[in-house]
Each structure stands twice: as C-alpha cells, then as structure tokens.
N, C-alpha and C positions, 0 to 999 in steps of 0.2 A: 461535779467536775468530770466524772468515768462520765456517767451518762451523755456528757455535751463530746468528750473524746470519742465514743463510741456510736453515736450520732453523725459527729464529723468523719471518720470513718468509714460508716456504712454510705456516707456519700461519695466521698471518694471512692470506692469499690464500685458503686453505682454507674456514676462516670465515667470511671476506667470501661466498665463492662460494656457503656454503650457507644463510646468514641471504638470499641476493638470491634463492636458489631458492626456500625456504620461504615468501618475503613471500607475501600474497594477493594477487591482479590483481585491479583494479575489471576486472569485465565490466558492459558495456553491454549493455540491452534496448532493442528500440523499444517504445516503449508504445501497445496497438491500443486507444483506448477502446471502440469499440464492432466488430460485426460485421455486415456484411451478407450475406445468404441466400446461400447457396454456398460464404461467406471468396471472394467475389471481390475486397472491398478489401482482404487480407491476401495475396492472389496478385501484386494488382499495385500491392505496395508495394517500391518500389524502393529502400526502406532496408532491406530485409531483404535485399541482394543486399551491400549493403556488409558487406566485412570485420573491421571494427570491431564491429557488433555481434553479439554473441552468440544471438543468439535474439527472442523475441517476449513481451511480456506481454499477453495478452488478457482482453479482459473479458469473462465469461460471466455471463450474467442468471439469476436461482434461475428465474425462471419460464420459461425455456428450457429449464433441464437438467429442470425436473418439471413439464412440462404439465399434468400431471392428477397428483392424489395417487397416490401409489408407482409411476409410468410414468416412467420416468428414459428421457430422451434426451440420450444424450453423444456423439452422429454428430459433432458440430462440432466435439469438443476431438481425436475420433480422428481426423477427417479434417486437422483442424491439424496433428497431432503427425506426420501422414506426411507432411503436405507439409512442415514445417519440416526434419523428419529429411534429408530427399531433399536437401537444401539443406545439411544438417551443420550445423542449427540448432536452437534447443533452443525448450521450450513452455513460459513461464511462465504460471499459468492466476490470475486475480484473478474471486474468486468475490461474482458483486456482488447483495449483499444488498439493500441500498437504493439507490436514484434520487436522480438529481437534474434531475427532469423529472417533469411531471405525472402521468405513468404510474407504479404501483406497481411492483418487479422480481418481487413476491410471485407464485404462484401464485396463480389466481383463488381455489380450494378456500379460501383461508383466508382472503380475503376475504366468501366467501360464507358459512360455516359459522359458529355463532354458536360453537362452543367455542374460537373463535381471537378473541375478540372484539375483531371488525374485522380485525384481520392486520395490520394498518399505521397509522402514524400522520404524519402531515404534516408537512413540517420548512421552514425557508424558506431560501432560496439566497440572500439578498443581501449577505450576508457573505462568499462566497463568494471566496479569494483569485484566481480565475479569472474574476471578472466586469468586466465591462468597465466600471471606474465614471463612463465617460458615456453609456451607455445607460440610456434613461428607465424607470423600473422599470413591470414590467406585473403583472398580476396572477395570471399561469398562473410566477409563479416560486418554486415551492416544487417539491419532494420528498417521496418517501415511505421510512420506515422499518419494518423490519419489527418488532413488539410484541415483542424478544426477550424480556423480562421474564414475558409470557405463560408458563409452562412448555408448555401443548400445541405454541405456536408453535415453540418453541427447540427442544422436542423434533421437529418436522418439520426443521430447517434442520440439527440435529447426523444425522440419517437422511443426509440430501443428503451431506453432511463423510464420515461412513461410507461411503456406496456410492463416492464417490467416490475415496476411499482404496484401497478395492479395486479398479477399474479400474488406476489410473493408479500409485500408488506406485510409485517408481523411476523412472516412463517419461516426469517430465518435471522443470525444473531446481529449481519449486515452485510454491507456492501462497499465495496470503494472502486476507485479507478487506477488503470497503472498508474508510474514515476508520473511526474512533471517533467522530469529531466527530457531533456531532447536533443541531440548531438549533433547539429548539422551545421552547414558553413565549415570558411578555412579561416585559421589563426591567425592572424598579420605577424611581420615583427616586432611590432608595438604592442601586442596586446590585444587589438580591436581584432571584431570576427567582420570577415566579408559572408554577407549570407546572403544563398540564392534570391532573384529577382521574385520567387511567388512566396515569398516566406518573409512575415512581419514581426519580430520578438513579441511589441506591444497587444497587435492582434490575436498571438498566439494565449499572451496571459489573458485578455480581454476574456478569450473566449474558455479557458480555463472556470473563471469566473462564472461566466454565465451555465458552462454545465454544471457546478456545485448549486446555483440556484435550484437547477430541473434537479437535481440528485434528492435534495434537501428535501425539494416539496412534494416528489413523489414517494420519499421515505421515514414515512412520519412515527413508525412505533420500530422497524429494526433500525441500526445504525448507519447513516450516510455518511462516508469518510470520504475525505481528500488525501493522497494521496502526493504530500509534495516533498521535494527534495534539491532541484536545481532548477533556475530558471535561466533561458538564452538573454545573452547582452547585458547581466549582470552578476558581479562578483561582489558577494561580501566577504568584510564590510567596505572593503574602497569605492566600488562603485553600489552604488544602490541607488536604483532607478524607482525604488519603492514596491516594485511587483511582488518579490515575497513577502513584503509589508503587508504588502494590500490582500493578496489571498487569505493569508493568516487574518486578519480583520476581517475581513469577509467571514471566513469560516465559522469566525466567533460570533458574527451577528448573527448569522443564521444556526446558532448552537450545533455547529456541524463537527463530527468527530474528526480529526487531523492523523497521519500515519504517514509511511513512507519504508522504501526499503532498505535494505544495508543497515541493520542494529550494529555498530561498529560505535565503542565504546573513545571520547575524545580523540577520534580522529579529525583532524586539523581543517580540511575541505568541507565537514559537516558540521562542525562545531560553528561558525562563521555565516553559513546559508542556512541553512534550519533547527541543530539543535537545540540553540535558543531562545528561539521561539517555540519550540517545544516545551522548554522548560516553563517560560513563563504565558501557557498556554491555561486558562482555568480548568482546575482539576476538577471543576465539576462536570465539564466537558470531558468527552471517550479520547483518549489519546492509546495506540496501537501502533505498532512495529515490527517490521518481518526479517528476521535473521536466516539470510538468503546465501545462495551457495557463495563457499568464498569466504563470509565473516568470519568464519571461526581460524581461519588461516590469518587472518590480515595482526599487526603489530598496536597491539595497548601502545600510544605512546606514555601512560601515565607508568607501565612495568617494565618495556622496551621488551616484552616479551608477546608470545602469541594469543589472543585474544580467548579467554576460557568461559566455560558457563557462568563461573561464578562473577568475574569481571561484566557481563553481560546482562545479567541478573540483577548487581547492583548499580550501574547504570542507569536498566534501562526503569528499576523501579526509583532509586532513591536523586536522580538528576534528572531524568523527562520524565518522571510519574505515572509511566505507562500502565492502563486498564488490561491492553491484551499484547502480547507476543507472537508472532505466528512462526514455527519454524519448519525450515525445508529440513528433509531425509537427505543432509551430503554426507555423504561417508566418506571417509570411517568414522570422522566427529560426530555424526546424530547416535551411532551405537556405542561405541569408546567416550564419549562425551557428556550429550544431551541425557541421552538415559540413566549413565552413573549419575547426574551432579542436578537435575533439575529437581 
C-alpha cells in the first residue's frame, strides 16, 4: 500500500513539475515609441540593462524604412538588432503605419503621386486614452492614416511586409502593426458617424485583413501580430457589423499573434470591443499588450482607484493570458512603479 502511495506520488510530482515547465512566462518588453538618429535614446536607455526585460519594442516609421519608392533603408532595425543582441536582448519591431502627430509616417511618393490619391487621410487624437484631459485642446492634434483601402497604396505598404520579411524573419522576437483604431468622420446626434466621401468602414476592415495575410506569410518563425483595438462604424456589443468578429477569426486561422495598446485593466470601452475576444482567444496562440502612456493614470473600475502594476499584471495575465507586455518609460509611474512592483 506505501509502495502504490509513493508511486502515486512521484507522479503527481512528475506532473506538477511538467505542467510548471510547459506554462508560458509573460516576458516583458520596454516599449521605444519613437527613435532618434543613431538609436542614441535606445543606447541610453537604462531599462534595457534591467533583467526583467526581455528585449525592446520599437517603433519604426514606413517613411523611414522607404524614403523614396522601392529604396528600402533598414540601417536602423540592423543596427538595433546588434546592439540588443550584444546585450542578450531581443528586437521587437512595431511597423507604424499611421501618426499621431501632424506629420504623415507615409512616404512623401504617395503623398505626391495622384494614383495614391492623397496617401493619407486625417484622423483626430482627442480621444486619445494617452491624452492628458486637462490640457486645452489645440488645433495641430490630429494624425494621419494611410488610404489602406486604396489598393495602389496597400499594395506599396504589403511591398514594405515582404522586403521586410526577407531581411529579418527569425532575427527578431516579432512584429506588428499600429492600433486598428482610426478616428475620423463627425458624430451625428443619433449616434451614426458621417464619414468623408474617400473613406469606406468596410473597405478599411477589408483591407486590415488582407495585410494580416502578407504579415503572416512573410513571417513564418518570428511573431506576426495584429494589432486590434477599435473598429469605424461599429460599437460593441449593440451594433456589430462582425468586423472585429471577423479579424479576430481571421487572425486565428492564420495562427496569427493578436495585441493591441492601452493594457487598462476592465475598462468599459474595451471590455466590450476587444478584451473578449482576447480572453477567449487560444492560448496556444502569442497574445501581447502595450501599457502605453497614460494607463497607469487612468481609473481600475473594478478598485475605483488608479490603475497599479499589480492590477495590470493580474489582468493582463490571469483574464487575457497575455505571452508579452510591452511597457512605455512614462514617468514618474515607470520609475516609482514599474520598477518597484514588476
């Protein structure tokens, strides 16, 4: 009878030991929203010496890697990926489409050339969960998007996806695209948005779609992530026109990783449009999240108090399941905060 107790035992111990092996580890990213000439602020970032995190997510601008039509410069993501290497750190690359700043991220060519007509179109920031809502709103706060719906234009930005595939695949930990989110058109007093004459909701998801395809297939051993969070012309759950249905299914067909930004733990506008689909998103699937300036300011409605690491933490692991976290340096939260409590 010991012998079958102590049998049964060592298997459970067994078990245990290899369900605690197999779990995933959230890894930690810093998040670099932006770059200056050299990646000097990427050199002398002294969260990337801490050993907690794993690596780096950086933001690269389309009209950086394609100055001119078909002249691709990628000096900046190889010169990152050596310096992160040399440090036994890894290169998360966030390929940013649109702005949120008066400047377009577009290549000028397709600004300038009438078969992209216009290239971009204008979006406004003051919804913005990053904004400081007691700063007096000015009128240089908008963004620019690029015309995915265009096909000339998608077909230049899926080019960018391809070449980029080819360099990099395997050589860094992944890749995504900015928000989904897109702010444009006026509100009715009903509800419904009037949105400009070159701007299509459906076309726009359409073509969301079709660039997670080119992500997918030109990223076959690092991670290819989507990047969603709001879509135009629909609010869940009252109206659901199925477009974040449909991505979220898409993404899973194509075993694509899902992410998005603002980790803000049950807040009401997220809970509703993507965090549940998060949740019930398969964890064998990469699911990731970037706690961006602002979250740590904004109100837990589950404490009615300010959003803390540890609230974030459990969240983002024990309710969306999150593989990776990326976090911005906002202060004084990343030094007062992130540092004591992560």
């Amino acid at each position: 009878m010991l012998s079958r107790f102590l049998s049964f035992t060592l298997v459970l111990s067994v078990m245990s030991s290899a369900a605690f092996a197999a779990a995933p580890t959230l890894q930690h990213f810093i998040y670099i929203n932006h770059r200056e000439a050299g990646g000097e602020n990427i050199k002398a970032d002294k969260g990337l010496l801490d050993p907690r995190f794993s690596g780096a997510q950086i933001v690269y601008k389309w009209r950086d890697l394609e100055p001119t039509k078909d002249n691709y410069d990628f000096s900046a993501i190889k010169a990152d990926i050596v310096y992160l290497n040399s440090m036994n750190k890894k290169l998360w690359i966030q390929l940013q489409e649109k702005s949120f700043s008066p400047r377009p991220n577009v290549p000028a060519y397709l600004l300038q050339d009438p078969i992209y007509k216009g290239g971009a179109i204008k979006q406004s920031m003051l919804s913005a969960p990053e904004r400081d809502p007691n700063k007096p709103v000015t009128d240089d706060e908008y963004g620019w998007s690029p015309k995915m719906w265009e096909p000339p234009v998608r077909d230049r930005y899926q080019k960018l996806i391809q070449q980029l595939g080819r360099e990099f695949d395997g050589k860094i930990a992944g890749i995504n695209f900015s928000e989904s989110s897109i702010d444009v058109g006026t509100e009715n007093a009903d509800g419904s948005t009037t949105f400009p004459q070159d701007f299509n909701p459906k076309a726009y998801v359409d073509a969301i779609g079709d660039n997670m395809r080119v992500l997918a297939g030109s990223f076959k051993q690092s991670t290819a992530m989507v990047y969603l969070n709001f879509l135009p012309d629909e609010w869940l759950p009252g109206d659901d026109k199925g477009y974040m249905r449909g991505l979220f299914a898409l993404a899973k067909s194509l075993k694509m990783g899902i992410g998005g930004p603002d980790l803000m733990p049950y807040r009401k506008s997220h809970m509703a449009q993507t965090y549940g689909f998060f949740k019930d998103y398969p964890n064998n699937l990469v699911k990731g999240m970037a706690v961006q300036d602002g979250n740590l300011r904004q109100i837990n409605p589950k404490t009615g108090k300010k959003n803390t690491v540890e609230d974030i933490l459990s969240f983002g692991q024990n309710y969306l399941g999150l593989d990776y976290i990326f976090w911005v340096e906002d202060e004084p939260y990343f030094t007062n905060e992130v540092l004591k409590k992560l």
